[in-house]
Backbone as a ProteinNet text record, in pm:
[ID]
protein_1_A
[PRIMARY]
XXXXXXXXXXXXXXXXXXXXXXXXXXXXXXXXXXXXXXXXXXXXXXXXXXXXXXXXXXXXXXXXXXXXXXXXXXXXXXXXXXXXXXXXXXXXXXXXXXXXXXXXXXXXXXX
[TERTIARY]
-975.1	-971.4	-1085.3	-1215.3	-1257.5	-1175.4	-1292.1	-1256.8	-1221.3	-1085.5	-1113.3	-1164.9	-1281.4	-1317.5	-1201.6	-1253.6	-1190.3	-1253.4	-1106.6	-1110.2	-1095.4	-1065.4	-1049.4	-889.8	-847.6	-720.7	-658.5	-670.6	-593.4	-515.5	-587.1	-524.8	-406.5	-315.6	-150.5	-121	-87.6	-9.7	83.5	161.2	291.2	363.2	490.9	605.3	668.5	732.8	777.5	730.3	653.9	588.1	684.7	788.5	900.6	985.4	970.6	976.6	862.9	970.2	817.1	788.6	826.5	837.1	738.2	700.3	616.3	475.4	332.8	236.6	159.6	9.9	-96.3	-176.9	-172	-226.9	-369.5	-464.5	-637.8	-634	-771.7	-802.2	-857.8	-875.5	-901.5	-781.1	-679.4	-549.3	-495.3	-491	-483.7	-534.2	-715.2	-783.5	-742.1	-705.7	-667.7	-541.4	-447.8	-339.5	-351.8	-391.6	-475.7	-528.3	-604.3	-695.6	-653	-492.3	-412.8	-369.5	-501.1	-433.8	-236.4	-181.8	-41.5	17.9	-45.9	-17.1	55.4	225.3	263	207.6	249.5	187.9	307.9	267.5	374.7	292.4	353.8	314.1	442.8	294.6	423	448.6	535.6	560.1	401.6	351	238.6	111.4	163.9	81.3	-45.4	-0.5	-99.8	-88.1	-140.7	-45.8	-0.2	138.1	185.4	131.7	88.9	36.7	140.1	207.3	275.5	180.9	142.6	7.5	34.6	-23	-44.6	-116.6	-143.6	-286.3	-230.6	-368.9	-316.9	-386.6	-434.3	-488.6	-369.6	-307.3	-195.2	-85.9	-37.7	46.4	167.9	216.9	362.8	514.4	519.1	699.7	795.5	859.5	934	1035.7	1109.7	1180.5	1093.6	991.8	894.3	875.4	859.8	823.1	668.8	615.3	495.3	384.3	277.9	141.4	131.1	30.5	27.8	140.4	112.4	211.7	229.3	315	295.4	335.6	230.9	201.3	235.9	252.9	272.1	106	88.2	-62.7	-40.2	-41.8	-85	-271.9	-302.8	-456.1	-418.5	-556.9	-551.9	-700.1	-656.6	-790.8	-899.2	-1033.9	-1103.6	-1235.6	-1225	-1308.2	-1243.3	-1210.3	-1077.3	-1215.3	-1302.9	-1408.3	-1505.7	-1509	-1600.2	-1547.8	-1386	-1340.4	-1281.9	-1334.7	-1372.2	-1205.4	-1132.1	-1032.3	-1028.5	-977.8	-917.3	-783.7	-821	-625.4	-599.1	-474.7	-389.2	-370.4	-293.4	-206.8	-141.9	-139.1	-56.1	70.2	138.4	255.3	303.1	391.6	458.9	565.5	577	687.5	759	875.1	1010.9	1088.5	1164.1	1221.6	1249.7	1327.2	1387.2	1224.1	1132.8	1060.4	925	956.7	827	927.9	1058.6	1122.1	1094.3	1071.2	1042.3	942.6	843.2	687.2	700.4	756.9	705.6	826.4	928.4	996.8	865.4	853.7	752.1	624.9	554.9	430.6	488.7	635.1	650.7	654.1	682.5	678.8	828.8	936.3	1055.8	1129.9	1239.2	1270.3	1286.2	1192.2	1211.6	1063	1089.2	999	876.8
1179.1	1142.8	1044.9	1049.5	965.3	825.7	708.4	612.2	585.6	526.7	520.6	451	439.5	357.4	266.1	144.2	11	-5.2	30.7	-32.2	-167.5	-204.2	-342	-348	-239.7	-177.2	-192.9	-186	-153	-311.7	-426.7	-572.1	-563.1	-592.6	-629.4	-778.3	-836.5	-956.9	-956.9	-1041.4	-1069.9	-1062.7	-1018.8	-1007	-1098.7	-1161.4	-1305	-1413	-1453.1	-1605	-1705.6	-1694.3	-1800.7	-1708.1	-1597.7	-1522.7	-1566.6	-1614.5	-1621.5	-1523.8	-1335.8	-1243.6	-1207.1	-1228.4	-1166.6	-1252.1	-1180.3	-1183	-1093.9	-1170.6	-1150.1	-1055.4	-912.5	-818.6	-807	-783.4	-748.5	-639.4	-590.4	-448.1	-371.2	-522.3	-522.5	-444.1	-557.6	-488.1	-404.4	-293.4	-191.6	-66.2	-102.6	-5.3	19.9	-109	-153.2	-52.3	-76.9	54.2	177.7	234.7	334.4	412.4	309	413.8	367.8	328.2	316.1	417.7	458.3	567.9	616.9	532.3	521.5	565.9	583	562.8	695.9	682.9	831.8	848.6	984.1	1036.2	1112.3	1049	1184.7	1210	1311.6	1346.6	1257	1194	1160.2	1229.6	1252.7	1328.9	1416.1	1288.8	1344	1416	1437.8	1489.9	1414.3	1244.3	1148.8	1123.2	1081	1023.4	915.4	909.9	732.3	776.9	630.1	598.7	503.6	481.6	398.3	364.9	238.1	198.5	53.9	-1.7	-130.4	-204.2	-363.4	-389	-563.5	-556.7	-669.2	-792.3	-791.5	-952.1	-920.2	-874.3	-916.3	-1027.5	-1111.7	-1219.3	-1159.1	-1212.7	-1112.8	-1149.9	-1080.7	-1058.8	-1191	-1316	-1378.7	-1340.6	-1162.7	-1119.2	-1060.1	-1054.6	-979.6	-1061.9	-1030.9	-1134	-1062.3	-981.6	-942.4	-985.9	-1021.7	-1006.1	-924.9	-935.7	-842.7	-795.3	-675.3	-663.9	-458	-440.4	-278.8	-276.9	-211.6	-137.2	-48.3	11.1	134.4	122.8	245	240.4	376.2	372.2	495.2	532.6	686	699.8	837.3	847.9	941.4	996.4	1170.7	1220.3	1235.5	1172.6	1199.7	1357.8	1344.1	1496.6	1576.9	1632.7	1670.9	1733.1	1801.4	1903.8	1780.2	1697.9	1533.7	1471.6	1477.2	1379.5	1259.8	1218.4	1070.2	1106.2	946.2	920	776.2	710.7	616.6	554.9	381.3	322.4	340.5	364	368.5	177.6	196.8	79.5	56.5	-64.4	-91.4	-186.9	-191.5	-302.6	-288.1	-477.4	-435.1	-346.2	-294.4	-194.3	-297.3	-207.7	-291.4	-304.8	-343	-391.3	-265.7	-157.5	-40.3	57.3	46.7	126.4	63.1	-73.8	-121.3	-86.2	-65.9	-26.1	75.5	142.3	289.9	351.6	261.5	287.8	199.6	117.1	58.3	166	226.8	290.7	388.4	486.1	586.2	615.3	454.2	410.8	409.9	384.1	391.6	244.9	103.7	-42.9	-74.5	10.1	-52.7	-43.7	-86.9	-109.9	-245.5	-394	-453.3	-480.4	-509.3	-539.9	-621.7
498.3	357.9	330.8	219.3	215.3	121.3	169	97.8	-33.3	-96.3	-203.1	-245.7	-410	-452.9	-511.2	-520.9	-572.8	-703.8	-757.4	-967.8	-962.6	-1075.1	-1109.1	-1145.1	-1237.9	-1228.3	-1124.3	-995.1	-875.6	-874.3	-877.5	-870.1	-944.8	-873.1	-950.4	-958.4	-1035.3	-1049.1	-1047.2	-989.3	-928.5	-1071.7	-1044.2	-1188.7	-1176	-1088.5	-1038.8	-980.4	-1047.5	-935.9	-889.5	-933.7	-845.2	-727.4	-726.3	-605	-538.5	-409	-250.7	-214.5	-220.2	-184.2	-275.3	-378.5	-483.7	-449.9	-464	-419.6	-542.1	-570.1	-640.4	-513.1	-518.9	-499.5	-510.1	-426.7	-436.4	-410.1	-441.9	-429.2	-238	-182.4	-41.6	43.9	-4	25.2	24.9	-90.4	-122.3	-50.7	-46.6	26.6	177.1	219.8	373.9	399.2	338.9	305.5	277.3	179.9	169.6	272.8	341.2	466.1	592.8	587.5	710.5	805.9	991.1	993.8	1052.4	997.3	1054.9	915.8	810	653.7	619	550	496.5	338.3	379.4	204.8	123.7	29.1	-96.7	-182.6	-269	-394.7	-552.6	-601.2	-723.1	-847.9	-936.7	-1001.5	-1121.7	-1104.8	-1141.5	-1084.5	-976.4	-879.5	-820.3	-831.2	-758.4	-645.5	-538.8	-392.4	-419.4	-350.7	-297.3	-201.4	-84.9	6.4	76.7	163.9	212.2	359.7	304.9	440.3	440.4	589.6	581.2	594.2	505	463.3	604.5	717.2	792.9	697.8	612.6	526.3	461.4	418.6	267.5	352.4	267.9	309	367.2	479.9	489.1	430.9	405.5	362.2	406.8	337.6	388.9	463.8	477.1	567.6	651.7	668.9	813.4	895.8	1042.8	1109.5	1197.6	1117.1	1124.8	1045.9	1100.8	1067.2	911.3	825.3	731.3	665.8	559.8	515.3	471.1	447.6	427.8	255.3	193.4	68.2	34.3	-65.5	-188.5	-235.4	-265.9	-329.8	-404.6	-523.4	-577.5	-619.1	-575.6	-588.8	-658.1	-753.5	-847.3	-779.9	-779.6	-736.8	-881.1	-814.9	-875.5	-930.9	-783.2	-732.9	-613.8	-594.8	-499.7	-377.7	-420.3	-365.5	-271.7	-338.1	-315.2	-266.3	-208.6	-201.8	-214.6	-374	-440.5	-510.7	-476.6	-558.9	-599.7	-697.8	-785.8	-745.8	-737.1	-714.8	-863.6	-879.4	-1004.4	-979.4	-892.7	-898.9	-719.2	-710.8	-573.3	-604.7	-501.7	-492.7	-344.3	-325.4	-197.3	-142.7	-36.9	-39.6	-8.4	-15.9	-11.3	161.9	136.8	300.7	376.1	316	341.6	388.9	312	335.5	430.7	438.2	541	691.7	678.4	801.4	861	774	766.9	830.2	773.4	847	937.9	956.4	1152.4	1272.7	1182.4	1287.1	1324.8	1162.8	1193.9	1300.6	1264.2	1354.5	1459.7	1566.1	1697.5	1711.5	1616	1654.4	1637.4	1658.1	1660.5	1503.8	1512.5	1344.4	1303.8	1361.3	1290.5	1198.3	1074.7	1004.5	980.7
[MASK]
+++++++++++++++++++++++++++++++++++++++++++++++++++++++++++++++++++++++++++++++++++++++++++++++++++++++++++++++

């Protein structure tokens, strides 16, 4: 898969800043996820990918006791033939699903 380019769009701001769990999102982060090769894929209803990847600079999870942190990334294809796609948008995954991907990756199930 090539790289995706980085919008300006892709940066999320936290919805809760008095949540310690909630985190101001970069576009570094994102990409880092994105082009995780341990990273699952779906299709979302709109036919964009989620990306479930993990970015090792993002802050980690007050329930993780890992390094980094694991992402949601949605990317919108740009040129499918080229390669070239677009972040929609990222956020952190949630507890259930960063479990998910470290069972997947083969690191156990804790988070």
């Amino acid at each position: 898969m090539a790289r995706p380019r980085r919008a300006p769009h892709a940066t999320r701001r936290a919805r809760y800043p008095d949540d310690p769990d909630e985190v101001d999102l970069v576009a570094e982060w994102a990409t880092q996820a994105a082009t995780d090769p341990y990273a699952a894929y779906s299709l979302t209803r709109r036919d964009d990918f989620r990306v479930t990847g993990w970015s090792p600079d993002a802050p980690p999870a007050g329930w993780s006791r890992r390094a980094g942190r694991v992402l949601r990334v949605i990317l919108r294809p740009v040129d499918l033939d080229a390669g070239h796609w677009t972040g929609v948008t990222a956020a952190p995954a949630s507890q259930k699903a960063a479990e998910f991907y470290w069972r997947r990756r083969g690191a156990g199930d804790v988070a």
